[in-house]
N, C-alpha and C positions, 0 to 999 in steps of 0.2 A: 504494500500500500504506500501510496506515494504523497496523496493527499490527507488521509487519514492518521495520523499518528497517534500511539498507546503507550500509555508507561504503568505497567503492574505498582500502585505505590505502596500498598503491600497483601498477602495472601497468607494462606496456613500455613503454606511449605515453607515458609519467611519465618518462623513460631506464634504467630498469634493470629488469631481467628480474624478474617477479613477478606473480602474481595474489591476493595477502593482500588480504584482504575482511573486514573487522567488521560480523557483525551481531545487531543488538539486538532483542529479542522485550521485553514484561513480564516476562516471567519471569527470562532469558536474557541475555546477551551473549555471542556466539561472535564466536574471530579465526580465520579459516580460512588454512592454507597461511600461513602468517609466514617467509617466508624471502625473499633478494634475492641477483640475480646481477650480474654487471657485463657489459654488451654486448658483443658479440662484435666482433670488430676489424673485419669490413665494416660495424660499424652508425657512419653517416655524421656524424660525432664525435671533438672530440681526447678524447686518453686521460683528460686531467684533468678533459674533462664527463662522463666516462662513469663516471670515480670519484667524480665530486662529485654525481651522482645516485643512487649504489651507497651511499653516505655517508648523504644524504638518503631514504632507501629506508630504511634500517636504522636510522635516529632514529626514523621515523614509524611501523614497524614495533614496535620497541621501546615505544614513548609507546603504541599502541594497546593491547600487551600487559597494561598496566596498566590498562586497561577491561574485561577477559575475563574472563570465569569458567571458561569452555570453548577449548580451543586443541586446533584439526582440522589434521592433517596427514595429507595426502593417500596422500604417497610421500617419499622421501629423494633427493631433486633439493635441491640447495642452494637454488633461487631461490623452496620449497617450505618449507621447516625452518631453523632453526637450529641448528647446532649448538656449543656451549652459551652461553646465558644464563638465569644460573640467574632472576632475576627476571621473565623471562617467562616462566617453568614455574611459577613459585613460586604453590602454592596455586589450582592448575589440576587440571581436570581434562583430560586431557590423550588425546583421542582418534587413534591415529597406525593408521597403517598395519600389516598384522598381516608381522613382517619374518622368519617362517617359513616363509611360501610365496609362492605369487605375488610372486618378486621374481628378478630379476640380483644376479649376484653384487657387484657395484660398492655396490650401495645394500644389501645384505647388509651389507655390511664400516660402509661409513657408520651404518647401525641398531645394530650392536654398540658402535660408540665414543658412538652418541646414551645407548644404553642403559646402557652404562658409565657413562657423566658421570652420568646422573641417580639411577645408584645411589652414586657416589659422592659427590656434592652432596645427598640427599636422606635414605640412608641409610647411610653411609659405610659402606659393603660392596663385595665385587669381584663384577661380573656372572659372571667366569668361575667361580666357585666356585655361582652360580644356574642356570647352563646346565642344563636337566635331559636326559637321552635320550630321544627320542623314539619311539616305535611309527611302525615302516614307514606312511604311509598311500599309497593308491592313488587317483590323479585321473584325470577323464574327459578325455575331445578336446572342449578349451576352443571348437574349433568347434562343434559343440552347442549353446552356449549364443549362437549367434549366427548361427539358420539363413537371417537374411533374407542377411547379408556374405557364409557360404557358400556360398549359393545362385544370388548373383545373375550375371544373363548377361554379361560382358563382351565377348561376341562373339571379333574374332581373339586377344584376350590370357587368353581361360581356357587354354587349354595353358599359359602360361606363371603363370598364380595357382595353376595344381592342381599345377606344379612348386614353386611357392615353398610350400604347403602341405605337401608331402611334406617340405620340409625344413625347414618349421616344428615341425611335429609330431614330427622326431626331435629336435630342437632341446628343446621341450618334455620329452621323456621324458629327456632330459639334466638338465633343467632339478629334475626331480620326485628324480631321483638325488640330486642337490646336499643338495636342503633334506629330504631326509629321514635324510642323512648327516650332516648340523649338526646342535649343539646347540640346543635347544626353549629361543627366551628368551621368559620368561614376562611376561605382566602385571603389573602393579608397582603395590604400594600403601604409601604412607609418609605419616609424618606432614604433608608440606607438598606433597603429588602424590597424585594417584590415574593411573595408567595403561592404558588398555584399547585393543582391538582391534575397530574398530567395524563391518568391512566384515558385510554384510547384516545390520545391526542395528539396532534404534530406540530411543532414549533418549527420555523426558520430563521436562520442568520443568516443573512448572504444567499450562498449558494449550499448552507448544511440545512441539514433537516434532520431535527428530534423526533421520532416517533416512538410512543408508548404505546403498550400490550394493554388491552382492558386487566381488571385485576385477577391473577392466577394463582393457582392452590400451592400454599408453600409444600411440596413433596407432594403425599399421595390425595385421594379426593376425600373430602371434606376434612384435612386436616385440621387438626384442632389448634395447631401451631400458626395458621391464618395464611393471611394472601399475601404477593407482592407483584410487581407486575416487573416488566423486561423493557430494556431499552436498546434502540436501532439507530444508529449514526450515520448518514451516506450524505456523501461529498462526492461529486463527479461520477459519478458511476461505481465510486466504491461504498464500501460498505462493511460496518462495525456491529456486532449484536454484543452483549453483555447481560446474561441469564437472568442475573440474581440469584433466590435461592428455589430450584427450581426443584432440586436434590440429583440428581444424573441427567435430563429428566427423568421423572419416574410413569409420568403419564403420556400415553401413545401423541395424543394428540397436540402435545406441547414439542415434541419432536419433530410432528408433520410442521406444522408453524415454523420452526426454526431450516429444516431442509426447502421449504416455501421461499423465502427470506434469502436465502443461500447466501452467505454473507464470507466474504474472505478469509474475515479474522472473529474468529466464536470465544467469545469468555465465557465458559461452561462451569457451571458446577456438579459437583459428584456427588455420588451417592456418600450416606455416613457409613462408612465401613466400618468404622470402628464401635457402633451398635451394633453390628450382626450377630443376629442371637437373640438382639433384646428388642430393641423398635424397628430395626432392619431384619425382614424376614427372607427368606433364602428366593420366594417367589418375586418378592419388592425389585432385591437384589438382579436378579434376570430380568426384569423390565428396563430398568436404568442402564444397562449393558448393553442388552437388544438396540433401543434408543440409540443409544451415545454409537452405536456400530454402523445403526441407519443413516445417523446423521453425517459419519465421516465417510461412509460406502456412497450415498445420496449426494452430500453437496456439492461442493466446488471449493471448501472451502481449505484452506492452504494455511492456516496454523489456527491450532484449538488450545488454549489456555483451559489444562482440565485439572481444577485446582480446589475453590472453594468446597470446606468439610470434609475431602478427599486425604486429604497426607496429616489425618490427626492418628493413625496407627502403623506401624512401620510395613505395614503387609498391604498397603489399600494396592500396589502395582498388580499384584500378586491376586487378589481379588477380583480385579477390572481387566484381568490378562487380555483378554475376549478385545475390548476398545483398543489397545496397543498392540496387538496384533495387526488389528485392520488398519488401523495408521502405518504401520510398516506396510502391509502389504499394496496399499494405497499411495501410498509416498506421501503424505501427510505427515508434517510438524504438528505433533498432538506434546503438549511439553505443563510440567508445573511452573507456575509465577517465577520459583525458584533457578530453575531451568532456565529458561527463559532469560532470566538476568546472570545466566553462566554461575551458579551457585550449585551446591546439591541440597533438598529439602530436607532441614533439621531435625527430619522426624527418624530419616536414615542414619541420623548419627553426625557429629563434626568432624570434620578432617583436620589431623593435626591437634 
């Protein structure tokens, strides 16, 4: 890519949980998802690497910030957001996640203290006196929009998918109650912020063009873990996709979308390998593999950053064999963040 430039600013294989991405157009510079977690206590590491790269995650995060004109946040996952510094907001446009629907209650409450801070830092006002009421609205069976996942054969575990459907769905009409009994936080514009709601929308700069995914099930369907949506950069004919947290993907039709789009350069994220056994089921597992195999046998696309939640246990390679294979066999650059910036992922060990 020639017009298009990316700089991983940090990922998992780096030690701390993240998929913040800077990237540059002429026109443009967007920092995607700016936010950092610190690794989970099986990730094979003492406590003080795992804060001294949680540390270093949030320097380089920060220092990017101050190259951005555009700041995407996907979802309110901390290893996704910040919350707050005011100078990486500052004189941003600031495209976040819409935190009136598609969302859990968890990352609800997190959006109201983001949304606070930035009315308080931007325009010294209380959000809760902005809460407007909202009109009842009514939403469709999110399976709908996903008839290849609904549809496909499992063989002997469909009795048990069309059970967990049933109880996705009431799950869901739970879900519709909540956010239409909450207050309506609005869009925000102040002197040193502009705030919007990007999901199924297209922005321009020049000659770039942001385009966001309506909002998508974080991993499997009706995850309880919520929504986030994906974003798509094309400049001249080229073109950028960046997942978010999609988890491999794990759902057929989040694949088709993605090989649709055929995009150069894929910022993917992976399945959680290092659940297998516990919330990663062996069946999960071979859907996110299938996918990720589709999508590098399918696209065109010429380097895959396959990275997020993938290298938090030393065997995730060894797991996903099936995807790196076909990258070889394909000629396909499929590489970690870590990689990528000519490192090896710290989850393999230091050198030296």
């Amino acid at each position: 890519m020639k017009k298009i430039l990316f700089e991983p600013i940090w990922f998992d294989s780096l030690g701390a949980k993240s998929s913040c991405t800077l990237v540059k157009t002429p026109d443009v510079s967007i920092l995607i998802d700016p936010g950092a977690a610190v690794m989970q206590p099986s990730f094979p590491a003492s406590l003080a690497k795992k804060l001294y790269w949680y540390g270093q995650a949030m320097s380089a995060i920060k220092r990017a910030g101050r190259r951005a004109d555009v700041v995407v946040i996907s979802h309110y996952h901390y290893d996704h957001f910040l919350d707050f510094d005011r100078k990486l907001y500052e004189d941003k446009l600031v495209l976040t996640k819409n935190p009136n629907e598609c969302i859990n209650d968890s990352q609800r409450e997190r959006a109201e203290s983001f949304f606070g801070n930035i009315c308080r830092a931007f325009g010294e006002v209380d959000l809760g006196k902005g809460l407007q009421k909202r009109k009842r609205r009514s939403y469709g069976n999110p399976l709908d929009d996903i008839p290849h996942a609904r549809d496909k054969d499992f063989g002997d575990y469909n009795r048990r998918r069309r059970q967990l459907f049933r109880l996705g769905e009431r799950w869901f009409k739970n879900r519709v109650d909540r956010w239409n009994g909450a207050g309506l936080i609005p869009e925000l514009e102040f002197k040193n912020i502009e705030v919007r709601f990007p999901e199924g929308a297209e922005f321009e700069f020049g000659r770039t063009k942001l385009r966001f995914t309506p909002a998508l099930f974080h991993g499997i369907e009706f995850s309880r873990v919520g929504w986030v949506f994906a974003t798509v950069i094309e400049h001249g004919g080229e073109k950028l996709v960046h997942s978010s947290d999609l988890d491999g993907p794990i759902i057929e039709d989040y694949a088709d979308w993605i090989i649709r789009e055929n995009p150069e350069v894929l910022i993917l994220d992976g399945p959680m390998t290092y659940m297998f056994g516990y919330t990663l089921t062996r069946t999960t597992l071979n859907r996110t593999i299938e996918n990720a195999v589709r999508i590098i046998k399918e696209c065109d696309v010429r380097l895959m950053v396959y990275d997020h939640h993938l290298p938090r246990e030393p065997r995730f390679r060894e797991r996903t064999k099936e995807v790196w294979a076909m990258a070889k066999r394909e000629r396909k650059r499929v590489l970690t963040a870590a990689e990528f910036v000519g490192k090896r992922p710290v989850v393999l060990g230091q050198r030296g």
